[in-house]
N, C-alpha and C positions, 0 to 999 in steps of 0.2 A: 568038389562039392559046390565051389563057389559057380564054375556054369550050370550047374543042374540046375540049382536053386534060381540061378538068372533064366535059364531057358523055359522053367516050371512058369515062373514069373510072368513073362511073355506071354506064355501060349493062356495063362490062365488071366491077364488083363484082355487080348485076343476075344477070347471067347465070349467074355462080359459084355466087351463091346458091340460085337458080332449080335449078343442076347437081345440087345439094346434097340438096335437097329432094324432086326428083323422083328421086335417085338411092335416097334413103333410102325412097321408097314403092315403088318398083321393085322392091326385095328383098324377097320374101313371107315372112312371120315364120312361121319353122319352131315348129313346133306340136307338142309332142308326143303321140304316138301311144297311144290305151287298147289296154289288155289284160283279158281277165278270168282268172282262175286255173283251173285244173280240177282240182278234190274228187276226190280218190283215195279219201281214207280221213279217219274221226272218231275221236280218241279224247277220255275223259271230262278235262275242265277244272273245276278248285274253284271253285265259283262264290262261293263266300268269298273267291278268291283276286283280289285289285284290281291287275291285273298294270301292271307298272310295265317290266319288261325281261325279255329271254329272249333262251338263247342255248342249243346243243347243241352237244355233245362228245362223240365215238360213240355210245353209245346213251344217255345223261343228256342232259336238260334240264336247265337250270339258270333259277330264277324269281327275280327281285324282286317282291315286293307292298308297294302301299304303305298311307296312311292311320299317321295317328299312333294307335300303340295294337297296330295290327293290321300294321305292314311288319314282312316277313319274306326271307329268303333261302332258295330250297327248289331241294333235288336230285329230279328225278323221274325213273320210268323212263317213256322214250320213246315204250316199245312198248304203254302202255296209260295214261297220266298219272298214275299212281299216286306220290304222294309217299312218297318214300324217305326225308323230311330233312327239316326245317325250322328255321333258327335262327333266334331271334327277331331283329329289330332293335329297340331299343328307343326312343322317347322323340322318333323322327324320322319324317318321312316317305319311305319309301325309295325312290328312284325308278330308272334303268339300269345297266343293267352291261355288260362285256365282258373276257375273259381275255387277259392280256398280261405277259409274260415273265413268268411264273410264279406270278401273282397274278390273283385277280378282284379286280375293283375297282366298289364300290357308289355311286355316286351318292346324294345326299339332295337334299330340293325345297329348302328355306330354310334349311336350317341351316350350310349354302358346307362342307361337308367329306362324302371322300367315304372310304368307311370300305372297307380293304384286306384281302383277306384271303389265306393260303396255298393257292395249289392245287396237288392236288387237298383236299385236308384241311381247306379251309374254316375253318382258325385265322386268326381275327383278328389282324394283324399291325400296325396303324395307321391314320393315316387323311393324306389327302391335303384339302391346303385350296386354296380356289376362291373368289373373288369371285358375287355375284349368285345365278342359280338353276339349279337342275342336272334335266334332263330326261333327256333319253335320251344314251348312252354305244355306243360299238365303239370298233375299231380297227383301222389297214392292214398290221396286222404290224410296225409302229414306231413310229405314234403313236397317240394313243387320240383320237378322232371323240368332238367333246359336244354337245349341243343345248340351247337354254335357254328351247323356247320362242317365241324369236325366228324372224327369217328367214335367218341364220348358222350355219355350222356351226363351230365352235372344235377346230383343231386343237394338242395338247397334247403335249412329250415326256414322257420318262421319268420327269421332276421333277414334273409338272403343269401345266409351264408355259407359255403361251398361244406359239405360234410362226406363224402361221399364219389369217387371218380366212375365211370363203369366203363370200359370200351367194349366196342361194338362190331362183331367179327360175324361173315357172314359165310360160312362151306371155310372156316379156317383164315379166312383174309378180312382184314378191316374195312370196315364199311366205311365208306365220308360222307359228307355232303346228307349227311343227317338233316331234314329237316323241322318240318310241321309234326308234334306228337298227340296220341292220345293214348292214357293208360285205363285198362279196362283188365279186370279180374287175375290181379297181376302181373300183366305183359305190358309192352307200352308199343303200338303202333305206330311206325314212322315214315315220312314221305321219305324221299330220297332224291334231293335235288335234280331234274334232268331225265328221272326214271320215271317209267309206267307201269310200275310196282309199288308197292305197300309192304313193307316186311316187320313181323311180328316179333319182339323182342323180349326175348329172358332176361329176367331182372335179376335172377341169380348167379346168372355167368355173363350174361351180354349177348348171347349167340342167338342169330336169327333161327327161329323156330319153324317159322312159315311166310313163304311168300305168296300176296297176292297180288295176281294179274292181273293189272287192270286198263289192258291195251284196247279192251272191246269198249269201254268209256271213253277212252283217246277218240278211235275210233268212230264212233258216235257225235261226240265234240266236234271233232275238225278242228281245233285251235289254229286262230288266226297267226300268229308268230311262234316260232319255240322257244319264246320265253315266254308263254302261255303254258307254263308246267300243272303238271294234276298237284295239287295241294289244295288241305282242306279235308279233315278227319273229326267228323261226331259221333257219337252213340248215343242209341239209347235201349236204355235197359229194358224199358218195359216191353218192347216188341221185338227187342233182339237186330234191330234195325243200323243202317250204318249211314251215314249221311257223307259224300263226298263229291268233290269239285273241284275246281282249279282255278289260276290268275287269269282274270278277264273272260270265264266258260260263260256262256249262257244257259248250260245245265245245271242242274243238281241233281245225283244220280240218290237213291234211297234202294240202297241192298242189303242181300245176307250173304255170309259169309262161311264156307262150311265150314 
């Protein structure tokens, strides 16, 4: 009785296992799907300008450029990129931003604080402090969306304070080099350090939902150096419009996205 019961044993852990593993190859690993954008319209981009974040507000853009010496904070108009603004940043390297209850908020790469300012009036009002390195910056209408870099994205409240981890998995494998974000009707869009893609991200699980292609703007650009990466992500609502660009482009491309 005692090997039956061992041999029943066996074959019936066996089989579980076996259930297991073919059950796990069974399920086809959802992939997600490319897009490419369609070029409506170009306006001129400061190819001076090492862009680090963007964001629009009726007809302003709003810039970070980074590079120590050279990060700046710039208001431009929309309808032809013409800079209206620029304050300087000093001493740092400035890297995203996004507007939330009545402030814009700047990101820095190394220096863990992210410098606050009054909007619309763009008075510096403080700065907010952070552990590690600050890449790309939004927000969902309550908390501000951070990247570091990493393959996580860091959800933050109104304090700065860490509430929330998400990682960020792209066909099953972690994505890094997270960049520049923008969240739009609950997905958050993120550059991808190095890539000439844009890939669309679930806020419920982290999983890339869609990628878009956007090698035919590379393309078009010719970027002086490779480290003239695409970065640089706006929306705007009213026309379903996508505003993007990259460090030191002389474009600014204006798409949609299917």
């Amino acid at each position: 009785m005692r090997i039956y019961n061992h041999s029943y044993k066996i074959c019936f852990l066996t089989l579980c296992a076996c259930s297991v593993i073919f059950g796990l190859h069974s399920q086809p690993l959802r992939t997600a799907p490319v897009v490419k954008p369609v070029i409506i319209r170009t306006i001129a981009h400061d190819p001076a300008a090492f862009t680090q974040g963007l964001i629009l507000v009726d007809s302003l853009l709003y810039e970070s450029t980074g590079l120590v010496g050279h990060s700046t904070l710039r208001r431009i108009d929309a309808s032809n990129g013409k800079a209206l603004s620029k304050i300087p940043v000093p001493n740092v390297f400035a890297e995203g931003i996004t507007i939330l209850n009545g402030e814009l908020v700047q990101l820095t790469w190394q220096n863990q604080f992210a410098i606050r300012y009054e909007f619309p009036s763009l008075r510096s009002t403080g700065m907010f402090k952070y552990n590690g390195e600050g890449w790309g910056l939004t927000n969902n209408g309550t908390d501000f969306i951070m990247s570091n870099g990493s393959d996580t994205l860091f959800f933050r409240n109104g304090k700065f304070e860490i509430i929330r981890r998400l990682p960020v998995t792209y066909n099953g494998r972690p994505l890094k080099h997270l960049n520049e974000l923008q969240y739009v009707n609950g997905s958050v869009y993120a550059n991808v350090w190095y890539k000439n893609f844009i890939v669309e991200i679930s806020l419920a699980d982290g999983r890339v939902t869609k990628v878009i292609d956007c090698s035919e703007l590379v393309n078009i650009e010719r970027p002086a150096s490779k480290e003239n990466v695409l970065n640089g992500i706006a929306f705007c609502k009213r026309k379903n419009e996508w505003y993007l660009t990259g460090k030191n482009w002389k474009n600014m491309f204006i798409v949609r996205i299917p």
